[in-house]
N, C-alpha and C positions, 0 to 999 in steps of 0.2 A: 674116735675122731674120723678116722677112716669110712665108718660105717658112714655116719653125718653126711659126708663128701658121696658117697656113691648114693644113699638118698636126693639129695639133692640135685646131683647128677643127670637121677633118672627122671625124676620128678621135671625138673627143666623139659629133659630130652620128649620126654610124656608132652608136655604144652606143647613143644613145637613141631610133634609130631601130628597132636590133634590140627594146630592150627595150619598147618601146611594142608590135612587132609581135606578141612574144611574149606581153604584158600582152592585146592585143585574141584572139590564137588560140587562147590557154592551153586555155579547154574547152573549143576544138572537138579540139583535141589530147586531151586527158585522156580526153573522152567519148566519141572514134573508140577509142583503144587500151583502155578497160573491156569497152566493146562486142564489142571482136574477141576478147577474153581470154576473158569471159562466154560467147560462141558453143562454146567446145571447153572449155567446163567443166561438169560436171556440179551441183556444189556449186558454193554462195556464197562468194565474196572477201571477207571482212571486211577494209576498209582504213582506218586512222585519217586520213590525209592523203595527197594526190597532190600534189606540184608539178610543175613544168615548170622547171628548171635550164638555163643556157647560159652563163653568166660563170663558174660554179664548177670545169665538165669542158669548158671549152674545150678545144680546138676544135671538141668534139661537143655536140649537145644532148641533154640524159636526162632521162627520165621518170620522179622518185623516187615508189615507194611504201612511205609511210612506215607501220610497228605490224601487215605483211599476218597475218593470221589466217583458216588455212583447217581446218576440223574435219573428223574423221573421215568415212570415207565409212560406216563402219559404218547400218543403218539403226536400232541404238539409241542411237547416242551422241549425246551431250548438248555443251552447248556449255562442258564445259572438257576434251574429250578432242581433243586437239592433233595433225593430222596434223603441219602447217606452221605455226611463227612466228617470223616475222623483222623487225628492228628494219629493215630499209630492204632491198628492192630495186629495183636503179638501172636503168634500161634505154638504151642509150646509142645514138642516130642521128647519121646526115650528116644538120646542117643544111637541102642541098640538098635531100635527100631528103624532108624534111617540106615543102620549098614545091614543090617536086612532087606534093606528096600522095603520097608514096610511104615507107611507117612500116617500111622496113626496118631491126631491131632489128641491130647492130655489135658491141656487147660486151655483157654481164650482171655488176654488183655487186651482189654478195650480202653483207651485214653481220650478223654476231653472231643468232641465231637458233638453232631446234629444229626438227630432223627426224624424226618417230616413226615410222617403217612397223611396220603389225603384217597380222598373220595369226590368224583366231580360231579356234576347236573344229573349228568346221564348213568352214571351207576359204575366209571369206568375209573381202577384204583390205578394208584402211582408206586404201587409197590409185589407187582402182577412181576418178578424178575427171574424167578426160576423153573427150569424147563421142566418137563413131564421125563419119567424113564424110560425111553422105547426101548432099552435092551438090557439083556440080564450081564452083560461084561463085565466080569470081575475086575474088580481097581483096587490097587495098593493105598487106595489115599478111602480114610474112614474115621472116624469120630467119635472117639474111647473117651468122650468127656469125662472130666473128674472134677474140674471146677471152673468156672464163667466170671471174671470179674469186671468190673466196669464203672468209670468216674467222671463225673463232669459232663455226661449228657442232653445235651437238651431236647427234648422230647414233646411232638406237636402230634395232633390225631385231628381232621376236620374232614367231617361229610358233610356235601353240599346236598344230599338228597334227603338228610332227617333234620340236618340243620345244626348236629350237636360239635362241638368243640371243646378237648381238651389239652391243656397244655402246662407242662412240668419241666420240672430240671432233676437229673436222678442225681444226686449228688454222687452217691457209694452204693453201689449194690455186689452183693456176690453169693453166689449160687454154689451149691457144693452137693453130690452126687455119683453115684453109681449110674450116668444116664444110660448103660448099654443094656441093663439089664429090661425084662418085660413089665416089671412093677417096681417101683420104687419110691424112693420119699429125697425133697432135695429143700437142705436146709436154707433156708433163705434170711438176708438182712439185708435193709434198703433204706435208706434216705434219701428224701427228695421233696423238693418245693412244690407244692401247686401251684402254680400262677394262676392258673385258669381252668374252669369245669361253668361251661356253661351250654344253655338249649336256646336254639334262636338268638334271639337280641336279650334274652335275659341269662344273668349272670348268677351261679348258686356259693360257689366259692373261689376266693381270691387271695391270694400271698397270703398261702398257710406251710407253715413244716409241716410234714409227714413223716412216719418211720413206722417200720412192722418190723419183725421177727417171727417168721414162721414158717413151718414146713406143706410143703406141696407134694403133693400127692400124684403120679405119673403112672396110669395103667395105659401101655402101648398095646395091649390087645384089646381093650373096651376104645381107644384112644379119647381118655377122660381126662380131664385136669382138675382137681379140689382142693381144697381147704376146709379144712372142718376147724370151726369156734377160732376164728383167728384173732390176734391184736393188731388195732392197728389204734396210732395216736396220731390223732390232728391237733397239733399245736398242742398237745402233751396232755391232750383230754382222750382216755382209753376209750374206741369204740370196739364191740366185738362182729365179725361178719363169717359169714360164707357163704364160698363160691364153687362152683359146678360147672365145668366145660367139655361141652362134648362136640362131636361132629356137627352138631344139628342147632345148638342153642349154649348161650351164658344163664345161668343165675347167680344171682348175689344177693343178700341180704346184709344191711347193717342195724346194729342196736344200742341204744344206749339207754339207759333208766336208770332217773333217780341221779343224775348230773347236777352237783352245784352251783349255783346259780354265779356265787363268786366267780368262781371258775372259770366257767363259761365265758363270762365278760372280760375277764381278766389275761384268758389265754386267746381266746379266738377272735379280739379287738384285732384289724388292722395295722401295721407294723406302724404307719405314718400316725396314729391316731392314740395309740396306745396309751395310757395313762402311766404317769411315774412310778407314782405311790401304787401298791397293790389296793384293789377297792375288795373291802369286805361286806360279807353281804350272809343272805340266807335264801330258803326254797331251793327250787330244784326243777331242773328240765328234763324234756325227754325226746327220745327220737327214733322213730322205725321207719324203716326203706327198706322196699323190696324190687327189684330189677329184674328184666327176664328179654333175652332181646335173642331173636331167632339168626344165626350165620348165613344171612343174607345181605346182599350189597342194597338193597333198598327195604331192610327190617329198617322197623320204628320201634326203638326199645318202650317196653312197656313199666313205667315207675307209679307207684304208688306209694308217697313218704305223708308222715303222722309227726307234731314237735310239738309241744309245747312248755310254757313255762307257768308255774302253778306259785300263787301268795309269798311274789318273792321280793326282798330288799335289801338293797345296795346301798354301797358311803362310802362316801371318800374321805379319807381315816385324817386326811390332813386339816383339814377343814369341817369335817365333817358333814356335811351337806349328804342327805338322803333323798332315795324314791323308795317311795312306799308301793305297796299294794300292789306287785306289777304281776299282771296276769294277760296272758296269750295263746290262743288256739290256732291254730293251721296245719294246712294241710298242701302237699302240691302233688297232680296226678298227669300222666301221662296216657291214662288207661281208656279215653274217647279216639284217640288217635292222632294224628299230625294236625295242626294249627287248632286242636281241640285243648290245649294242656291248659291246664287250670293249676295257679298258685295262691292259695287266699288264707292272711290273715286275719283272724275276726277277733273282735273282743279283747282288744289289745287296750288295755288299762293302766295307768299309774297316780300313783299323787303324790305333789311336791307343796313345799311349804304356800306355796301361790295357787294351791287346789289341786281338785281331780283334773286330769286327762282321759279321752277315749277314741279311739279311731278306726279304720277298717280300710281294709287293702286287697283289690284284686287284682290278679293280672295272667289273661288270657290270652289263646292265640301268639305262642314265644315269636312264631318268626317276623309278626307283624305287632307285636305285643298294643293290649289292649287295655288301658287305667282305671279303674275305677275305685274311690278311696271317698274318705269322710275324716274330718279332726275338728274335734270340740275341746276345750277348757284352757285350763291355763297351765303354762308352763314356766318352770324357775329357770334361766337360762344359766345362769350359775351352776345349779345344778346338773343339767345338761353336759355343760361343758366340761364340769370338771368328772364326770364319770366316765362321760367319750370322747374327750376332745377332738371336737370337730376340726378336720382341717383345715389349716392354711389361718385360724384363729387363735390366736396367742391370750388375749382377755379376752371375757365375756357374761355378762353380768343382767339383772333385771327381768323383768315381767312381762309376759306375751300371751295375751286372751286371742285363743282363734276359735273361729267357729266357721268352716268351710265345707265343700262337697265338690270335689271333682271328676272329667270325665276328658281321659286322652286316649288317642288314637293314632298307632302309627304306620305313616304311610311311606311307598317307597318311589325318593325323587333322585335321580339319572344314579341310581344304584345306593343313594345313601338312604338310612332310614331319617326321617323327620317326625318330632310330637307336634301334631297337632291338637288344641283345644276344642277340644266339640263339644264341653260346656263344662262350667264351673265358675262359681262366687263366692263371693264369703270376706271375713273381715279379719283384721291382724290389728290389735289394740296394743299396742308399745306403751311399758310404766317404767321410767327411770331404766333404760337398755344403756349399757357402756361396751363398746368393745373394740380390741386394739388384734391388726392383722399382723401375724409374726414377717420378722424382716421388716417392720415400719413404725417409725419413732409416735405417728399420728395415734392422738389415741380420739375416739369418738364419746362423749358421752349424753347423760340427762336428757337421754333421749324419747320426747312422750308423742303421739298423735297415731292419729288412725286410716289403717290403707284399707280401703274397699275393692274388691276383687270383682270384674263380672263380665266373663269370657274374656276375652280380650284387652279388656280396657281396664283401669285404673284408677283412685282418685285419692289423694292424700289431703285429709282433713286436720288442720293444725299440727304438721310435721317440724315439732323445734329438737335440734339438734345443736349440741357445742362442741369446739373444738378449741383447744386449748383459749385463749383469752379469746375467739372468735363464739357467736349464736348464727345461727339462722333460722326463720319460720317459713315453712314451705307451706301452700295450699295450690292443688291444682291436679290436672288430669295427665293419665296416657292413653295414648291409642294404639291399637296392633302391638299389645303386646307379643304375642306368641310369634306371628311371623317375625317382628323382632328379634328374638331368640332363636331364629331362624335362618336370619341373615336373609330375608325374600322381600324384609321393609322396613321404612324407617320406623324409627318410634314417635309419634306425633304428642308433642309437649306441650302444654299449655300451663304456665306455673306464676307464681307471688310468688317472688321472695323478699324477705323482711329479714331487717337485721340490726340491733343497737353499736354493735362492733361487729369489723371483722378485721383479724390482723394476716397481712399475706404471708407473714412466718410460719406461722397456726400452720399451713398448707404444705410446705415442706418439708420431705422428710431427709429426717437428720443420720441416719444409717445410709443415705445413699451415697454416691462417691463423686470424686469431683469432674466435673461435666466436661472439664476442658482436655482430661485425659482418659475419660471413659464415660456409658451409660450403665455401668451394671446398677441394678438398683432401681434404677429412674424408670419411672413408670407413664405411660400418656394418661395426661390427665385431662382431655378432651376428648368427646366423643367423635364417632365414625358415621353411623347411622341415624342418627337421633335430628330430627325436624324441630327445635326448641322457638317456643314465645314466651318470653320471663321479662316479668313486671319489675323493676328492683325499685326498692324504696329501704334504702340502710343510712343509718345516721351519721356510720365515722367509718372511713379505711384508712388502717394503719398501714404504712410504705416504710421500714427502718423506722427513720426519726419526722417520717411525713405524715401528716393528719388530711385525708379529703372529707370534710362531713355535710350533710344532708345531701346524696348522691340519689338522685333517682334517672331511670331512664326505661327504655324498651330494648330489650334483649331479643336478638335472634342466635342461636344456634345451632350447628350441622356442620359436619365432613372439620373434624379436628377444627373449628373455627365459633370465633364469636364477632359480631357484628350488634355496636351499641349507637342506635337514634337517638335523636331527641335527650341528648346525656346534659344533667345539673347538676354541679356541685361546686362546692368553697373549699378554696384550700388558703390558707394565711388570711382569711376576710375577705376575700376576692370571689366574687362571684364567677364561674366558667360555665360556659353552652357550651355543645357539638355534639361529633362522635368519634365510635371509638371500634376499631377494628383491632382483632387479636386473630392470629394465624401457628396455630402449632406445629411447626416445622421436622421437628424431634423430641423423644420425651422430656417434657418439660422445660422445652427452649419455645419460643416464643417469638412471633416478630409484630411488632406492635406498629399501627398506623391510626394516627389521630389527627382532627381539624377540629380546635379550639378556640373558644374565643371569649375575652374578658373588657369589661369598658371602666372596671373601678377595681384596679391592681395600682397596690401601693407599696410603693418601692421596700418601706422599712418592715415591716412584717414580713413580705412575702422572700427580701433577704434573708430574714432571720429565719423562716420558716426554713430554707433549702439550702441553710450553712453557707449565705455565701456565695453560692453556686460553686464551690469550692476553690475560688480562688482569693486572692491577699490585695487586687487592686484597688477594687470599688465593696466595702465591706457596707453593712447595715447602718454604722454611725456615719460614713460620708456619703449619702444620698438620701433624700427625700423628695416627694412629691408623688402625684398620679399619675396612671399611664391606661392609654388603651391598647390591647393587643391583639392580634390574630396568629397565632401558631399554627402549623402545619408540619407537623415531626412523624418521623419514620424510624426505629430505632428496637433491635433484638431487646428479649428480656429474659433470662435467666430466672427460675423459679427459686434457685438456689441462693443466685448472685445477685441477681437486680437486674437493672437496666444496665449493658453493658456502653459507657460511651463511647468507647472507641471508633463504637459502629452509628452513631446517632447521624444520620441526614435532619436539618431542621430548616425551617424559613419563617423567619418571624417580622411581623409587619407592627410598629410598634411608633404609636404616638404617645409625646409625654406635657404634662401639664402639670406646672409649675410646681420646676423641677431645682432642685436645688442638688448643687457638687462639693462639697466641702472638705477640706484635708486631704485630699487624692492624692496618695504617696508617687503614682506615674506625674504628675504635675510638682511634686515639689522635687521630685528627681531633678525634674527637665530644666526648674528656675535654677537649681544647684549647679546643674552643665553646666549652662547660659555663661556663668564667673568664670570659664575657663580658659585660656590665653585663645583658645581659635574665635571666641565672641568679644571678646573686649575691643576689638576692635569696631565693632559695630553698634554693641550698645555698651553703657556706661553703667557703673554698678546701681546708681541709683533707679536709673529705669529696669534694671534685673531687679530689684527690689520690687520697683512699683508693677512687676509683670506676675513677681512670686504674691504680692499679695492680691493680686485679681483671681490666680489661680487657686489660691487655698478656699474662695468663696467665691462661686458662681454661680447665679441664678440667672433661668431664663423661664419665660413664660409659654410657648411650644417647643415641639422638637420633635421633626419626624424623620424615621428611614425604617428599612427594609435590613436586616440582620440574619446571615446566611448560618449555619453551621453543616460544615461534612470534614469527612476526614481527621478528626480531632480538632478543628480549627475553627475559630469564630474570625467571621468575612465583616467587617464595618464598610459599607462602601461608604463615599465623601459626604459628607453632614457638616452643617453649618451652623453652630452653638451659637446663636442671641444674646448675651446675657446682659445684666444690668453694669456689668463692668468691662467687658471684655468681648468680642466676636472674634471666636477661633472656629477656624475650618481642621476638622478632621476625617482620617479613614484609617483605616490599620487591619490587622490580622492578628489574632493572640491564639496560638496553639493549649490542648489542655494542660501541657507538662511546663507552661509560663513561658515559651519560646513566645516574642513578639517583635512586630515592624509595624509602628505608628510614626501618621507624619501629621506635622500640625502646620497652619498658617495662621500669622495677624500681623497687621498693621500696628506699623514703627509707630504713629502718632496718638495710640492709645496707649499707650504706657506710660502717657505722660498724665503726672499724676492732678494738674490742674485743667482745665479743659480752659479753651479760647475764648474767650470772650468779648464782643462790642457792645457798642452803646444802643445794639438792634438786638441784645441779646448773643446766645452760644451761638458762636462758628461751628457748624456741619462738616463733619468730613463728608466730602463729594465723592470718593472711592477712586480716588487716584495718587494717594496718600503709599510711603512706601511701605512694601510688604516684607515679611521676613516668613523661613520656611527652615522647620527644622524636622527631624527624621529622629525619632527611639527605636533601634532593633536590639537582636541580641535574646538575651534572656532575663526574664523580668528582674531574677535577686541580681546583677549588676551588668544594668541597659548600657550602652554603646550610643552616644547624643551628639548628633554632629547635623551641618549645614546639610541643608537637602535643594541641592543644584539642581537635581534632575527637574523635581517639583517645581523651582521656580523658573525652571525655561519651557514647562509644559506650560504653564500660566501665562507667561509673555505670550507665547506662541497663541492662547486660546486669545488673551487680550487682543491680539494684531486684529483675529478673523474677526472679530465681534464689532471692533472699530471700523471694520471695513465694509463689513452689514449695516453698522449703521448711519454711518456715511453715502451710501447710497438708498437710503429708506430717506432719510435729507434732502436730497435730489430729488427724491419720486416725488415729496411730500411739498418740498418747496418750489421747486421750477418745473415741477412736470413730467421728469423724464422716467425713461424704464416701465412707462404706462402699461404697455403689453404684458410683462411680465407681472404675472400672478405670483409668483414665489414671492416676489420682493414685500413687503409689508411697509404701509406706511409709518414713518415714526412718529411716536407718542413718548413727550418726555417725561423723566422722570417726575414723578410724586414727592412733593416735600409739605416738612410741616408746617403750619404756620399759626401764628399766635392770636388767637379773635378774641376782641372785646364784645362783651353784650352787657347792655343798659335797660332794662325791664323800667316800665311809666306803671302809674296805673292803680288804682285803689285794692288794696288785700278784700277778695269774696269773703261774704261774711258766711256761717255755715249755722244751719238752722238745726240746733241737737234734733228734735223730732223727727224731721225727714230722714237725717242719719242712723235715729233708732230705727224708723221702720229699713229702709235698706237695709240693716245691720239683721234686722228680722228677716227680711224676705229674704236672705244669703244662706242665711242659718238653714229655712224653708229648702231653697235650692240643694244644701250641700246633703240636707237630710236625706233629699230623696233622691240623692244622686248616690250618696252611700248605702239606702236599700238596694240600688239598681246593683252594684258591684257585689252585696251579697248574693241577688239572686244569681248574678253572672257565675260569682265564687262555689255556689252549690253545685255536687255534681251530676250531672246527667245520666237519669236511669238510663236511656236509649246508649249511651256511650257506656264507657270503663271494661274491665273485664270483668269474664264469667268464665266459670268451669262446666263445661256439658257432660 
């Protein structure tokens, strides 16, 4: 036990001895190894922290520096262009060696960091940072490596003088060695991503894993570096290489032969693209590269690669769908020199249940790259997709005959590159095509017609397409393709579209989220660029529970908007003119501005059509008759939602002919008030009676006003109802959620249920008979009905001025006076009606059938040829309509 205790003791007393020595050395340590660093560096060390560690990497001690930051060597860059940064490198000694005074560096941790090398125009590198030796001064600080590790790097390499760029992420690498010695071998293991390896504007490989295991070969008196027969796996396909570095020059070779074709597709597919199911297959590929690039800051490495894939086929085991027959040769070289590189595919062959395929592919000149290609036959798109799932397509399905020949070019505009078309035609025959884009509930299908290609321009011949209960038939042109795709012009449209349905649901997608608390999802569904002229002629549009059918008009298109002329269609039997403006605000919001107009809108259909208008006052069984109207509505629309009313502005100008009101629950309200102790005093129950049965049926033969809507609110200004029992004066306000203030007027002596009578006929009310005025607010399920004072001393007040006007139009008219004044009008008395007898004399004309047969003929004659005139009119005019150029 005792022993226990004085181990322990010591053991203690040992730590805090160390750590006191280290707590007093620490910066002579830190600021000997700055010192020696700084000597062979040309640029500044930015270091956020240095410690001095020993408990942590027992049994070594290391030198952490922590956030290092070293900037370009460039002589313009600025302090956020990043050669080197790394969250922590660790430098690790013998103990003994530092109380020797001897800072021989043992191993190197390297944590999570950016490595940038670059190369500029002029030939001039960014990683030019350490000094030359001018003197032989022995230093205690030297580099006894034994092992190098390093994780999480990201790693970029670009010369602007050859053009080439590559770029990775080393995940794990570590190096392990005798580096002091003059010859030696240093085991190596490395994982890391490609991201990128490309030359010019053309790209060779993209997000691939990597991994090697292999030893390196290090003669410091030849100062060579090799590899002999190495492995390396791209996406877990063995290639074998070697490599050779000397003062002077690299080379490298890689090989592969005799690659399964499976394989091949199945491992080196794009990550986004990758298929689920493994595809099985047969044949075999192959691939030699050879590299040679001389240690010059303006060498052009010299490549020369051989691939191909020989009588091979693929299936996708779930469905089984095959490509037959697939066979390809190419080649890519580098060996004419800079903007000479050559990549060409030839004889690239397949066949799917929908026939052969063959096509060919060049492309020259990487830094300006240069297109030239051919594709004939037919392709299973099914197949297609389900061996490489093309991105960003979730279904994909049907038949596609092309037969093309292209020719692009590219040029460089304010430093970007652009493909231009310098020529290319050809045709895209679509048999039963479906396909639905991931992320979106839309699926497209039965889709058949044919797209003509020819440079620039465009022309779709019988293009039908369905969308869920929705068809369309497109035929029509485009123009300026390519600068299109350029963003330098618009796309000029010229289209027909036809359609027996289309529902605006069909267009919605049902994955996206709701609008009123986010866009994710929601996509603009009008264009930016695009100059459109579209013919519509479609039979029925579905709205929810709304039908418009036989809709034609002239479409314009451009900058997120549609603009509709000359707009026809029926909705409830009603025939509507105008136009129609749509403005896309945000994706798939909408604000809609329309001028409409109908002269045979009939109340009971077109209620029923629009539920009502969604309210419980004036329903479809209590209204009938005709109306003509003018609308003028301004009102968002939701692609999601609808038309949003909240926000509807409207002005509708609306005459009605013979119009019938019957059972109006706001009317049998008001007879109900009427019995209530504040009116008995004024009318008797039997005239509330004879008032309630005026009101349950009222017919009039006009009726005209102007009917506002904003703010949730329909505006009635004052109107004056005719009818055959009753003349009531009305105006009101009725909010959408049934808040309403209506006030009505009529005369005391209609209610009376017998009318006046003499021996010269009905007594006329003369309109000075007494009025009564009553007021409904509140909210419509239980109105608030009381005397409306205010209204009737606005009435007296208008009656005084109007007697007083016409009292002096009396005077002007009868004695003369007020002659100067022009304002004053003479008076003209009222209009009354009066009862005329008429007594016709006189012998009945007698009528001679024959004369009347012949009129009866020569009618018939006139109407004949007045119905040829209306066909020829009806025919349409070659000189007019459209054309596709």
């Amino acid at each position: 036990m005792r022993f226990v205790k004085w181990f322990f003791g010591i053991l203690v007393t040992l730590v805090l001895v160390i750590s006191f020595l280290l707590y007093i050395f620490k910066d002579d340590i830190i600021n000997y190894a700055v010192s020696q660093i700084n000597k062979n560096l040309k640029t500044e060390v930015h270091v956020d922290e240095i410690d001095v560690t020993f408990w942590g990497t027992f049994p070594n001690l290391s030198l952490d520096f922590n956030g290092v930051f070293i900037q370009d060597a460039f002589s313009y860059a600025t302090k956020k262009d990043t050669l080197l940064y790394t969250e922590q490198i660790r430098l690790k000694f013998n103990p003994m060696d530092i109380w020797n005074e001897r800072y021989n560096v043992k191993k190197i941790d390297i944590k999570p960091g950016t490595l940038k090398l670059k190369v500029d125009k002029k030939g001039a590198v960014n990683y030019d940072i350490f000094k030359a030796s001018e003197s032989k001064e022995k230093t205690n600080f030297d580099l006894t490596l034994e092992s190098i590790h390093a994780t999480g790097i990201r790693f970029s390499y670009s010369n602007r003088v050859n053009e080439n760029s590559y770029k990775t992420k080393v995940q794990d690498i570590q190096l392990a060695g005798n580096f002091t010695q003059d010859k030696f071998d240093i085991a190596t293991k490395a994982d890391f991503y490609i991201q990128k390896i490309q030359n010019g504007l053309v790209p060779f490989i993209i997000n691939q894993q990597a991994s090697t295991d292999v030893a390196i070969h290090i003669d410091q008196i030849s100062e060579t570096f090799s590899i002999d027969r190495g492995k390396l796996l791209l996406s877990g396909i063995p290639f074998d290489f070697d490599v050779k570095i000397d003062t002077s020059e690299v080379k490298l070779k890689i090989d592969a032969d005799k690659i399964p074709l499976a394989e091949l597709a199945n491992k080196l597919a794009v990550k986004e693209v990758k298929t689920v199911s493994e595809l099985k297959g047969s044949g075999t590929g192959t691939f030699h590269l050879s590299f040679q690039n001389k240690l010059a800051k303006d060498s052009y490495p010299k490549v020369d690669c051989n691939f191909s894939i020989d009588n091979g086929r693929l299936t996708e085991p779930t469905k089984g769908l095959t490509l037959r027959n697939i066979d390809l040769k190419g080649y890519y070289s580098t060996l004419k020199g800079k903007d000479k590189e050559e990549l060409s595919i030839k004889n690239v062959s397949f066949q799917t249940i929908s026939g052969p395929f063959s096509g060919n592919l060049d492309i020259r000149r990487f830094s300006k790259p240069s297109y030239r290609g051919s594709a004939k036959g037919s392709l299973d798109l099914e197949v297609i997709h389900a061996l490489f799932k093309l991105p960003k397509i979730e279904e994909l399905s049907g038949r596609v005959k092309v037969n093309t020949n292209f020719h692009l070019e590219t040029v460089i505009e304010n430093e970007q590159p652009v493909v231009e078309i310098v020529d290319g035609n050809g045709t895209a025959l679509m048999d039963n095509v479906d396909f639905r884009l991931q992320n979106d509930s839309r699926k497209f299908y039965d889709i058949y017609g044919n797209l003509i290609l020819n440079r620039s321009d465009a022309v779709l011949e019988g293009l039908k397409v369905r969308l869920g209960e929705s068809d369309l038939e497109l035929n029509g042109s485009f123009k300026f393709i390519d600068q299109f795709l350029q963003d330098k012009h618009t796309l000029d449209v010229a289209v027909i579209t036809e359609s027996k349905k289309i529902n605006l649901k069909d267009f919605t997608n049902s994955i996206a989220g709701d609008p009123k608390t986010t866009t994710t999802n929601r996509e603009w569904m009008l264009p930016t660029l695009i100059n459109g002229n579209v013919k519509l002629n479609v039979d029925a549009i579905h709205m929810n529970q709304h039908v418009f059918t036989q809709i034609n008009g002239e479409m314009t298109v451009g900058n997120r908007s549609i603009s509709i002329q000359k707009l026809h269609g029926i909705t409830a039997n009603a025939t509507v003119r105008g136009t129609l403006a749509v403005v896309e605000s945000s994706p798939e919001y909408f604000q809609l501005a329309t001028s409409l107009s109908s002269k045979d809108i009939y109340f009971k259909p077109i209620f029923r059509e629009w539920n009502n208008f969604e309210q419980e006052v004036i329903k479809e069984d209590n209204i009938s008759g005709r109306a003509e109207a003018i609308l003028d509505l301004k009102a968002p629309f939701d692609l999601s939602y609808g038309i949003l009313k909240d926000d509807i502005e409207a002005q509708i100008q609306l005459k009605v002919f013979s119009g019938q009101l019957k059972n109006v629950s706001t009317f049998t309200a008001l007879a109900k008030d009427l019995k209530t102790s504040k009116t008995k005093l004024v009318l008797k129950d039997r005239e509330i009676d004879a008032l309630a049965n005026k009101l349950n049926d009222i017919r009039f033969e006009t009726l005209e006003n102007t009917i506002f809507i904003k703010k949730s609110t329909v505006v009635i200004p004052k109107m004056e109802i005719n009818s055959n029992a009753l003349n009531i004066t009305v105006d009101g306000k009725h909010k959408f959620n049934n808040d309403i203030d209506y006030k009505f007027a009529f005369r005391f002596r209609e209610l009376k249920q017998k009318k006046d009578e003499s021996e010269f006929g009905i007594v006329e009310d003369d309109g000075t008979g007494f009025k009564i005025f009553v007021r409904m607010y509140g909210n419509l399920a239980n109105p608030i009905i009381e005397w409306d004072k205010t209204s009737r001393k606005e009435e007296a007040k208008q009656n005084r001025v109007e007697a007083k006007q016409e009292a002096i139009s009396i005077l002007k008219s009868e004695l003369g006076l007020f002659k100067k004044d022009t304002t004053i009008k003479k008076y003209q008395p009222p209009k009354k009606d009066y009862e005329v007898l008429k007594i016709e004399f006189g012998k009945e004309e007698e009528v001679n059938p024959f004369e009347e047969k012949k009129k009866i003929e020569k009618e018939k004659k006139g109407l004949k040829k007045f119905g040829e005139k209306l066909k020829e009119k009806g025919k349409p005019d070659e000189k007019e309509g459209f054309t596709v150029e």
